[in-house]
C-alpha positions, 0 to 999 in steps of 0.5 A, a space after each residue: 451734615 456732610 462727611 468732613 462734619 460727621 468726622 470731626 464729630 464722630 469718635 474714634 470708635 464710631 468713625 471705626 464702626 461705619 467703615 467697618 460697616 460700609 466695608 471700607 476703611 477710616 482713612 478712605 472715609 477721610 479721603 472723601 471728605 476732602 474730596 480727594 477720591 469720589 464713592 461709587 454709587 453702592 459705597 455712597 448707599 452704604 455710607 448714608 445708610 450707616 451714618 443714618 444708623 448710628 445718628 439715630 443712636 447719639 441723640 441728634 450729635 451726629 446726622 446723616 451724610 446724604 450719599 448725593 455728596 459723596 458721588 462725582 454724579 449726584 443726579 444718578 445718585 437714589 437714596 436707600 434711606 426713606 424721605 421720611 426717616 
């Protein structure tokens, strides 16, 4: 799922819930999801790891933003999320 798709699905208060997590704020969630700023590394890790958080909880509605997307370099980008979750 990337960002634009975990936003649309995403209510208002989960949308609040991961920006408040990753330190960050709703609008500039929206902004990497137009594209029009790119995450750092540290950001895009901590946006993966929440998003993949709070779609263990809503019963398959949401997924998780792989952090690769959110990057202007995905090659240097590593998971923190395990394969295999």
């Amino acid at each position: 799922m990337n960002m634009t798709e975990f936003l649309r699905a995403a209510s208002k208060r989960e949308r609040a819930e991961v920006a408040e997590r990753c330190d960050t704020t709703v609008p500039y969630l929206y902004q990497l999801a137009g594209r029009h700023r790119n995450a750092g590394v540290p950001l895009a890790a901590r946006i993966e790891a929440h998003t993949a958080d709070l779609a263990s909880r809503t019963q398959g509605r949401l997924r998780e933003v792989p952090g690769r997307t959110l990057v202007l370099h995905p090659e240097q980008y590593k998971s923190p999320v395990p394969e295999d979750a």
